[in-house]
N, CA, C and O of each residue as an XYZ file, in Angstrom:
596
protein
N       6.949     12.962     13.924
C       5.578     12.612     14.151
C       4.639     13.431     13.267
O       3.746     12.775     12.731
N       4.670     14.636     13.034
C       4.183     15.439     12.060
C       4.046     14.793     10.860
O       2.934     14.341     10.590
N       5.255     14.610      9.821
C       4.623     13.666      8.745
C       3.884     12.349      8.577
O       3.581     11.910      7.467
N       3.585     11.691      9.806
C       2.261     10.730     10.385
C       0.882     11.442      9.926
O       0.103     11.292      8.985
N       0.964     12.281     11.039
C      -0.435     12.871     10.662
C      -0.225     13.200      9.688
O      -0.526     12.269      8.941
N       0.225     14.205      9.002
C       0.057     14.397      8.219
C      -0.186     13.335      6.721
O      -0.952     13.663      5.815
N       0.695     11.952      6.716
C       0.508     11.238      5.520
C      -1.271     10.615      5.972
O      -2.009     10.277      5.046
N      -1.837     10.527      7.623
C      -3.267     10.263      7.633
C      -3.949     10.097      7.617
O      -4.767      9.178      7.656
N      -3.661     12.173      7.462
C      -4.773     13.294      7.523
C      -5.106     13.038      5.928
O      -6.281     12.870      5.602
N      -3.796     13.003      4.687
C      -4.210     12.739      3.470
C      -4.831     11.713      2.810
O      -5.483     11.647      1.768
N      -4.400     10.728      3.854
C      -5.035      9.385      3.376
C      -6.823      9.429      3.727
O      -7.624      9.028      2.883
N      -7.290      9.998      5.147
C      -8.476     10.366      5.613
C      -9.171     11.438      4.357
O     -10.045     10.857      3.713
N      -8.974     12.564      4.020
C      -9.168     13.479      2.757
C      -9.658     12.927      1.245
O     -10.459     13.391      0.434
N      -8.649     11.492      1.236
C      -8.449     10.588      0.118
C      -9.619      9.677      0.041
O      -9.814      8.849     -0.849
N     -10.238      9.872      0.881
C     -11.352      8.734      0.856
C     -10.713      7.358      1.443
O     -11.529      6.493      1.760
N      -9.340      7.073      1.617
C      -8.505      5.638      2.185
C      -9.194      5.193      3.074
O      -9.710      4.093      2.876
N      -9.402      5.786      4.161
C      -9.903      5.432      5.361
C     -11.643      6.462      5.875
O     -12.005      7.510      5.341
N     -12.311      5.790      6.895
C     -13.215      6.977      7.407
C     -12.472      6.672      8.801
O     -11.461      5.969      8.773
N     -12.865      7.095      9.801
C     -12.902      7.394     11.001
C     -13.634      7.408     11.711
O     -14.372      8.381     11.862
N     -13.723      6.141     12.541
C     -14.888      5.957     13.169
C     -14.721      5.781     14.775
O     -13.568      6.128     15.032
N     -15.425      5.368     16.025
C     -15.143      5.438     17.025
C     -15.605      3.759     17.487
O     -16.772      3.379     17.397
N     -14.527      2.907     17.962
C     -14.273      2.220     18.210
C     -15.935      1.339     18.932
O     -16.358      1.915     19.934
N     -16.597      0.358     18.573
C     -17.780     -0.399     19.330
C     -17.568     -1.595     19.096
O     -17.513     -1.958     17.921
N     -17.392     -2.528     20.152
C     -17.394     -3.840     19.858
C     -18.334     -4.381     19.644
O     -18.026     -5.486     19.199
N     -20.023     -4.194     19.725
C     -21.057     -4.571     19.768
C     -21.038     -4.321     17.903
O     -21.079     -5.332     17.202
N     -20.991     -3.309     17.418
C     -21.159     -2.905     16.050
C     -19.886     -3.649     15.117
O     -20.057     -4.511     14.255
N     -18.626     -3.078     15.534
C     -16.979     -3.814     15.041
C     -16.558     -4.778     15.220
O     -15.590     -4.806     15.980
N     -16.967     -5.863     14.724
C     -17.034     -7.399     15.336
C     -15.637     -7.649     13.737
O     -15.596     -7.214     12.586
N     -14.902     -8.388     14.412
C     -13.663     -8.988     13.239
C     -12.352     -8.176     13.991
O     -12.294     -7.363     14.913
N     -11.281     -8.862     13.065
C      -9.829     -8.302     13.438
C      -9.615     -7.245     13.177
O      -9.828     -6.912     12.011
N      -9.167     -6.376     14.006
C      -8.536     -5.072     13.523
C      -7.037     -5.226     13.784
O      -6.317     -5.615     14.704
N      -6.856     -4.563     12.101
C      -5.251     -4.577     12.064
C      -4.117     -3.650     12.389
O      -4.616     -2.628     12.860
N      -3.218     -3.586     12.358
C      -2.227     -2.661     12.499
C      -1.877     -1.906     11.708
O      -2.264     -2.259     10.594
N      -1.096     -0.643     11.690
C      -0.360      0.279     10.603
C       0.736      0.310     10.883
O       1.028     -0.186     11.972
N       1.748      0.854     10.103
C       3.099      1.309      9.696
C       2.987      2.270      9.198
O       1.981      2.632      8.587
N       4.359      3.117      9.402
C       4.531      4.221      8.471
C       6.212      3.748      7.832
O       7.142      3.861      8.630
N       6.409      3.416      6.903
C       7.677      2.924      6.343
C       7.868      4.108      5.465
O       7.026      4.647      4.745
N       9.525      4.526      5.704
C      10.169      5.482      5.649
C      11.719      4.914      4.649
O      12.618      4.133      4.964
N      11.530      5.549      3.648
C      12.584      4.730      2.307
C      13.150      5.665      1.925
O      12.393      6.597      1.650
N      14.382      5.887      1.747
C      15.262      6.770      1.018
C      15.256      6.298     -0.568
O      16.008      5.356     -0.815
N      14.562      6.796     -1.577
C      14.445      6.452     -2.754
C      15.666      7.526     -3.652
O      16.121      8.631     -3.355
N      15.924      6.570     -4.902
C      16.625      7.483     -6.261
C      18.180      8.163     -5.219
O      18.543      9.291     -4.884
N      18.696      6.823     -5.021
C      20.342      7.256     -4.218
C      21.149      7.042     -4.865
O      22.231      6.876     -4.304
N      21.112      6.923     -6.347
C      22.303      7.018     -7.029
C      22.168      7.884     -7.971
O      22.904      7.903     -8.958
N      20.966      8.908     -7.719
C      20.633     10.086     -8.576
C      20.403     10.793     -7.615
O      21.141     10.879     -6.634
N      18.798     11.698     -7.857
C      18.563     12.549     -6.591
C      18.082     11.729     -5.315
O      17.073     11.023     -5.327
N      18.799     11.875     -4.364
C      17.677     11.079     -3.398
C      16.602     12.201     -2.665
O      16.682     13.429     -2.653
N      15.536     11.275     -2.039
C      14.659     11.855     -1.936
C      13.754     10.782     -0.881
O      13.670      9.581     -1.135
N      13.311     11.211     -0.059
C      12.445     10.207      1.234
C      11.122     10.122      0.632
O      10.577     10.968     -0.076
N      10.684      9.002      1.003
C       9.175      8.347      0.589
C       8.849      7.537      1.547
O       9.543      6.668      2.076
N       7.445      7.935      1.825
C       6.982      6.984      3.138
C       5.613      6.657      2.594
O       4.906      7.536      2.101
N       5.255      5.459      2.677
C       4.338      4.548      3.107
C       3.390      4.068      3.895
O       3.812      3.217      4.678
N       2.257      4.307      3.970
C       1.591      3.350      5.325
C       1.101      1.894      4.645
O       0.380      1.571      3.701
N       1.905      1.195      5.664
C       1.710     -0.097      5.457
C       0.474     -0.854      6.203
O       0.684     -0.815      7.415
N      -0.412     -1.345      5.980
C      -1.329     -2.164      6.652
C      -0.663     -3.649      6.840
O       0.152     -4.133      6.055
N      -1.258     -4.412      8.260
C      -0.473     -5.477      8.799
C      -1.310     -6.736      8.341
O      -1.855     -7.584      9.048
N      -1.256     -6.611      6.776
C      -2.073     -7.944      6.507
C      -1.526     -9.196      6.158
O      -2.093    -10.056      5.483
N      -0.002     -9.280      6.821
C       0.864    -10.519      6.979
C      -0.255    -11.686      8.062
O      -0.280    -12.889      7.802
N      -0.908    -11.228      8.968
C      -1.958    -11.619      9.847
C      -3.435    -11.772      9.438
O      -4.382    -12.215     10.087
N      -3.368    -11.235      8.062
C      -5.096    -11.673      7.511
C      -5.540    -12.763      7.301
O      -5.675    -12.823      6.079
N      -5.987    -14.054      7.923
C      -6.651    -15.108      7.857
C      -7.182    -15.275      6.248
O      -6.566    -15.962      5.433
N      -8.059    -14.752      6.024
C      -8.867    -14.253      4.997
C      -8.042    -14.003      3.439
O      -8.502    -13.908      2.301
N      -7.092    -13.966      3.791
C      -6.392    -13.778      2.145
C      -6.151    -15.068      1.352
O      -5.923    -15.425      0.196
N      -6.305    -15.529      2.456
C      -5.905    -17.054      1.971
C      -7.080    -17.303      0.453
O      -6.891    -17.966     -0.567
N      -8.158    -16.544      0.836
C      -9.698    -17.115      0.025
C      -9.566    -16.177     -1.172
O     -10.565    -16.031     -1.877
N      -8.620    -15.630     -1.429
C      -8.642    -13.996     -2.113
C      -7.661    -14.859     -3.327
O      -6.778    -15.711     -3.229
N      -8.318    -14.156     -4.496
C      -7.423    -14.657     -5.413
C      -6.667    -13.475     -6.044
O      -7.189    -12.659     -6.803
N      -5.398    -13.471     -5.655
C      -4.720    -11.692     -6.239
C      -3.691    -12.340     -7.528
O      -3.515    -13.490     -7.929
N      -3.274    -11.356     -7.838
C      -1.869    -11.117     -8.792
C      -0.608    -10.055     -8.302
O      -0.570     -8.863     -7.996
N       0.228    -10.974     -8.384
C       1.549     -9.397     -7.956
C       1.496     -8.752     -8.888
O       1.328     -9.198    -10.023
N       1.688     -7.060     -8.462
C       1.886     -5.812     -9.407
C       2.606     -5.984     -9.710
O       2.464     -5.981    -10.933
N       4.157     -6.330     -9.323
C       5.715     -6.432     -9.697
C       6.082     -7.723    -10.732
O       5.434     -8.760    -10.593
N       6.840     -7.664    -11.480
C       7.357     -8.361    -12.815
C       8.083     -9.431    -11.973
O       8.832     -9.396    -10.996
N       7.658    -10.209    -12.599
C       8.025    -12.029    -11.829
C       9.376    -12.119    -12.403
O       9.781    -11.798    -13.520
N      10.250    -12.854    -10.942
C      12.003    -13.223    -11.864
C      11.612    -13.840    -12.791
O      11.707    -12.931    -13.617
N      11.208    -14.734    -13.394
C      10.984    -15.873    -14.877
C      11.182    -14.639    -16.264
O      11.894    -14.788    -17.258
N      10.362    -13.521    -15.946
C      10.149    -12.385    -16.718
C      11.730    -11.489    -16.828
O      12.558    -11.482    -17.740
N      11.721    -10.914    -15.754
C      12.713    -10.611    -15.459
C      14.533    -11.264    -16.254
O      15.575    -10.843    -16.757
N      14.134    -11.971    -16.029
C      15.342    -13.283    -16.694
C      15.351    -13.206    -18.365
O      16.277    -13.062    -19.163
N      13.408    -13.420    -18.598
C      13.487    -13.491    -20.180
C      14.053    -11.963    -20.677
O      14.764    -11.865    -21.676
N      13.707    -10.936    -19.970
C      14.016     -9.236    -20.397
C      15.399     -9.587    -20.587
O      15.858     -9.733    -21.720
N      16.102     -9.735    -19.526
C      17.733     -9.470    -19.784
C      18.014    -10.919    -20.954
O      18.112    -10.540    -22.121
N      18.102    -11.952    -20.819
C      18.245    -12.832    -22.111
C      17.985    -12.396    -23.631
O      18.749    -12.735    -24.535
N      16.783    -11.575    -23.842
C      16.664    -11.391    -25.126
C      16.711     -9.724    -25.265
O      16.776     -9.288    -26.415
N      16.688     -8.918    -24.336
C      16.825     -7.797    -25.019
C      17.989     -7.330    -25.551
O      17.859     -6.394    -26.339
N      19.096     -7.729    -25.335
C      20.269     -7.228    -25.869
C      20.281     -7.974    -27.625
O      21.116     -7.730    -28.496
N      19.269     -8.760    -27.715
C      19.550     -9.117    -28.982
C      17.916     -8.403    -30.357
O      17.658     -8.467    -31.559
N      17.294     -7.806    -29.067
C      16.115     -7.082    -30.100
C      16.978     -5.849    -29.837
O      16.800     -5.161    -30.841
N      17.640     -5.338    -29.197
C      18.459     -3.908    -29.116
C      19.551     -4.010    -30.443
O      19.686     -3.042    -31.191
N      20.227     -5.144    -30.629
C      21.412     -5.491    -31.598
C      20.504     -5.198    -32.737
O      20.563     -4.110    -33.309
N      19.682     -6.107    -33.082
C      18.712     -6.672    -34.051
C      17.602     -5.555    -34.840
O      17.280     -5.596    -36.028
N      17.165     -4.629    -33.872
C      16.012     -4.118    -34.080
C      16.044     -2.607    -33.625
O      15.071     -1.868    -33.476
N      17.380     -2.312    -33.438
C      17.520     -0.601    -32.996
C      16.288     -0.770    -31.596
O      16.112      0.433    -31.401
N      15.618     -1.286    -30.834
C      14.683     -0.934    -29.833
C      15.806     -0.853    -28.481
O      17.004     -1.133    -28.496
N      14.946     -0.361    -27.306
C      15.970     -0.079    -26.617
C      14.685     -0.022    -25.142
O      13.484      0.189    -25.308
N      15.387     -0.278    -23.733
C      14.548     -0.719    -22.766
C      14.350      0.394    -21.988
O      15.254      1.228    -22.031
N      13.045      0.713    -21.020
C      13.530      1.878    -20.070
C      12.402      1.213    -18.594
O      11.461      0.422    -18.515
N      13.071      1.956    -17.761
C      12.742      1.472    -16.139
C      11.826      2.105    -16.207
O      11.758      2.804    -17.218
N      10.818      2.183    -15.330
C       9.623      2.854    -14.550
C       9.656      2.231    -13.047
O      10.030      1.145    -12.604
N       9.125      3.346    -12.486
C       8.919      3.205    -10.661
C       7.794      3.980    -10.835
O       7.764      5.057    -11.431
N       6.290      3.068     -9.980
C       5.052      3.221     -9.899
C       5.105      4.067     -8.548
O       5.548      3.471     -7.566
N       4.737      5.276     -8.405
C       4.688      6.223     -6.982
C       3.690      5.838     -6.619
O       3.029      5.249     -7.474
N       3.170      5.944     -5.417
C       1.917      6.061     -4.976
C       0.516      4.948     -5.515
O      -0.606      5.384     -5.259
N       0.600      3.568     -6.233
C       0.064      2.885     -6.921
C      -0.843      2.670     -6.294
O      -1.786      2.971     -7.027
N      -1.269      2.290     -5.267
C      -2.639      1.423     -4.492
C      -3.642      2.707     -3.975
O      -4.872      2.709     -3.909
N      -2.624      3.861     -3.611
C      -3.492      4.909     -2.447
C      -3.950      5.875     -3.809
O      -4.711      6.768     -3.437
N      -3.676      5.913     -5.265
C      -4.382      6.532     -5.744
C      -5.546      5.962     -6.591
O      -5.984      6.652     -7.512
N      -5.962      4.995     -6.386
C      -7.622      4.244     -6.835
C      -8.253      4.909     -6.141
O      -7.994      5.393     -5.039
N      -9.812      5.005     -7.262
C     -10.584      5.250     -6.690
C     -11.854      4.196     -6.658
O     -13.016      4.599     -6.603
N     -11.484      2.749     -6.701
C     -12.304      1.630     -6.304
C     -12.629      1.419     -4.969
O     -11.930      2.099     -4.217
N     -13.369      0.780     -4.465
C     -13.482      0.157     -3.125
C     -13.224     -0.858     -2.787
O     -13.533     -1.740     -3.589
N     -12.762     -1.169     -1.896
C     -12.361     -2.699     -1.290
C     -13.757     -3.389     -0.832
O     -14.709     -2.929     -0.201
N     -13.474     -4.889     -1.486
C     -15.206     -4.998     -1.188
C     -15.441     -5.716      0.146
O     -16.516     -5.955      0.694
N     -14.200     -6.005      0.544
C     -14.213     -6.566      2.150
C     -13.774     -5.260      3.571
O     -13.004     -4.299      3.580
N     -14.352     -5.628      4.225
C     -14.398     -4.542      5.329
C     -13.368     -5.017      6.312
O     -13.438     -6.021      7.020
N     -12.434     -4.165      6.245
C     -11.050     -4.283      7.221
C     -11.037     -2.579      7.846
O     -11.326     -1.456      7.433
N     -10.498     -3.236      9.115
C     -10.818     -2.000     10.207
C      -9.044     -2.053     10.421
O      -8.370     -3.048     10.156
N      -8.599     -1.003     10.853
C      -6.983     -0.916     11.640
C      -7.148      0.045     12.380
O      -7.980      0.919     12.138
N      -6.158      0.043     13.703
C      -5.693      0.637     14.687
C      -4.801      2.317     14.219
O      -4.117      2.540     13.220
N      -4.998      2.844     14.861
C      -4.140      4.204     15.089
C      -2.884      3.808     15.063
O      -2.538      2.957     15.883
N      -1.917      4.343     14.110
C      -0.444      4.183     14.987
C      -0.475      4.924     16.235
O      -1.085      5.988     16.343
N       0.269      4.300     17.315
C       0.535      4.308     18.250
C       0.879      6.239     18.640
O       0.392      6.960     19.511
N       1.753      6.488     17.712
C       2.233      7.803     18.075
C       1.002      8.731     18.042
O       0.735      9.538     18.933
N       0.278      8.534     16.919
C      -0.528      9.284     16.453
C      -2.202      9.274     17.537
O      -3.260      9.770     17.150
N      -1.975      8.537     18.969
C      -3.569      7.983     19.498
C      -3.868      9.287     19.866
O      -4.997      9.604     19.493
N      -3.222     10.230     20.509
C      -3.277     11.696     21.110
C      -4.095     12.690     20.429
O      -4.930     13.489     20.854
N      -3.502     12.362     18.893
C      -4.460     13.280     18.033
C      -5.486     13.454     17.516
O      -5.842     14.483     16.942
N      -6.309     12.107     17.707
C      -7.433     11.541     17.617
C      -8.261     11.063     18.764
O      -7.756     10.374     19.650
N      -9.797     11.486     18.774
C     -10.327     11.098     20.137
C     -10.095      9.572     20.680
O      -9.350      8.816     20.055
N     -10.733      9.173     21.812
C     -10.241      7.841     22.277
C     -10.997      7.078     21.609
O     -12.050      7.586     21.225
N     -10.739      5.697     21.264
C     -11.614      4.644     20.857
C     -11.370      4.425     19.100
O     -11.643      3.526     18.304
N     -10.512      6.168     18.985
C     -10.627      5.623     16.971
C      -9.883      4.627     16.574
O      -8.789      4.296     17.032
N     -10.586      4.059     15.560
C      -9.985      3.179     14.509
C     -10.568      3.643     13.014
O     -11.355      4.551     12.748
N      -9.813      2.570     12.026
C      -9.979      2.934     10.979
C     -10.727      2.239      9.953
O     -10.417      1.109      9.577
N     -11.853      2.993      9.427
C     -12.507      1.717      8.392
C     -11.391      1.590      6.931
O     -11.397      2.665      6.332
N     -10.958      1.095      6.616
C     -10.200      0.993      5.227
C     -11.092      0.675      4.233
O     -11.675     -0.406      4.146
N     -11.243      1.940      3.213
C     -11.962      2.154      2.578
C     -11.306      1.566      1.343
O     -11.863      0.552      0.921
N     -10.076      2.050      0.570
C      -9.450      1.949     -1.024
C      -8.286      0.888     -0.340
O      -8.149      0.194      0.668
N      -7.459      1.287     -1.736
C      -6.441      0.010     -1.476
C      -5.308      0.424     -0.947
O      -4.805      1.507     -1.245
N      -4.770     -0.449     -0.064
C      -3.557      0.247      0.983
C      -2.657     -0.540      0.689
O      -3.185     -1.565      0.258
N      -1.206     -0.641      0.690
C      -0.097     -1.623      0.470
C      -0.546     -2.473      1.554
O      -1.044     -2.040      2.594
N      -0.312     -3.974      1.221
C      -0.017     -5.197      2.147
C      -1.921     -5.461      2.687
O      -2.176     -6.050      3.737
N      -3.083     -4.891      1.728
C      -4.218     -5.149      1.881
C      -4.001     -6.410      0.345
O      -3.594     -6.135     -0.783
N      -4.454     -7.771      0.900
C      -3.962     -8.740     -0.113
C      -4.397     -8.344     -1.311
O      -3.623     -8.509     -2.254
N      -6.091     -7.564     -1.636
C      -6.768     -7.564     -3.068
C      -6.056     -6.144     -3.415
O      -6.470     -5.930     -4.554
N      -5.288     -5.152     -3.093
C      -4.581     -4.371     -3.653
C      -4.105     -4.468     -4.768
O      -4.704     -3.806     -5.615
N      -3.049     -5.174     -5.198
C      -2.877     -5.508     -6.399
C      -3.814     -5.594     -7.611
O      -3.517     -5.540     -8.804
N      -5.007     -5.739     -7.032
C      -6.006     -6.243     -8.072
C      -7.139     -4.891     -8.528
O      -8.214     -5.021     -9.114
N      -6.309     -3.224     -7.905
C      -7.275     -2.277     -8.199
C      -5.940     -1.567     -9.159
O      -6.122     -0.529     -9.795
């Protein structure tokens, strides 16, 4: 439970979120859920744990109107890389290398221009007075316009 708060407390620090106290008269719209997703990364080298807070915007009505792009390299792409690089590698001495993006969405410093509120994880309601929720300020994984900061 410690690395909860703690991933947050950093995200709160980060400008991600403010912290506000829950009014339905003022907080009118859906408030969403969090995750903390927990990944054992780099297991056929060093491994090493990486966690995530995921926002629950599988349930956003609203994305539908949002026009995004995936960050991640489309199979079509994918397909053309392996088809022709072995022949610009033969051909052209060039040669390919991987990258893994850490931390991609939670380190912008843009704003989200739509106002999405989320819930406390559950574990974490104790540590925070009653009523908090979260304004989501920057871009969080699984916030649909993420991709697009």
């Amino acid at each position: 439970m410690l690395y909860k708060l703690i991933k947050i407390e950093s995200l709160i620090a980060g400008d991600t979120f403010k912290v506000l106290t829950y009014n339905l008269s003022i907080y009118k719209g859906r408030i969403f859920n969090l995750r903390l997703v927990r990944e054992i990364k780099g297991k056929s080298t060093q491994p090493y744990e990486k966690s995530r807070l995921v926002f629950a915007g599988h349930s956003d009505e609203e994305k539908k109107e949002i026009l995004t792009q995936s960050p991640i390299i489309q199979r079509m792409s994918q397909r053309l890389i392996l088809t022709i690089g072995p022949l610009l590698m033969a051909s052209y001495g060039m040669h390919c290398e991987l990258r893994d993006i850490t931390q991609a969405y939670v380190q912008s410093t843009d704003r989200l221009t739509r106002t999405l509120f989320a819930r406390l994880l559950r574990e974490l309601r104790e540590s925070f007075p009653p009523r908090t929720i979260f304004r989501v300020v920057r871009p969080l994984y699984s916030v649909a316009e993420s991709g697009l900061y």
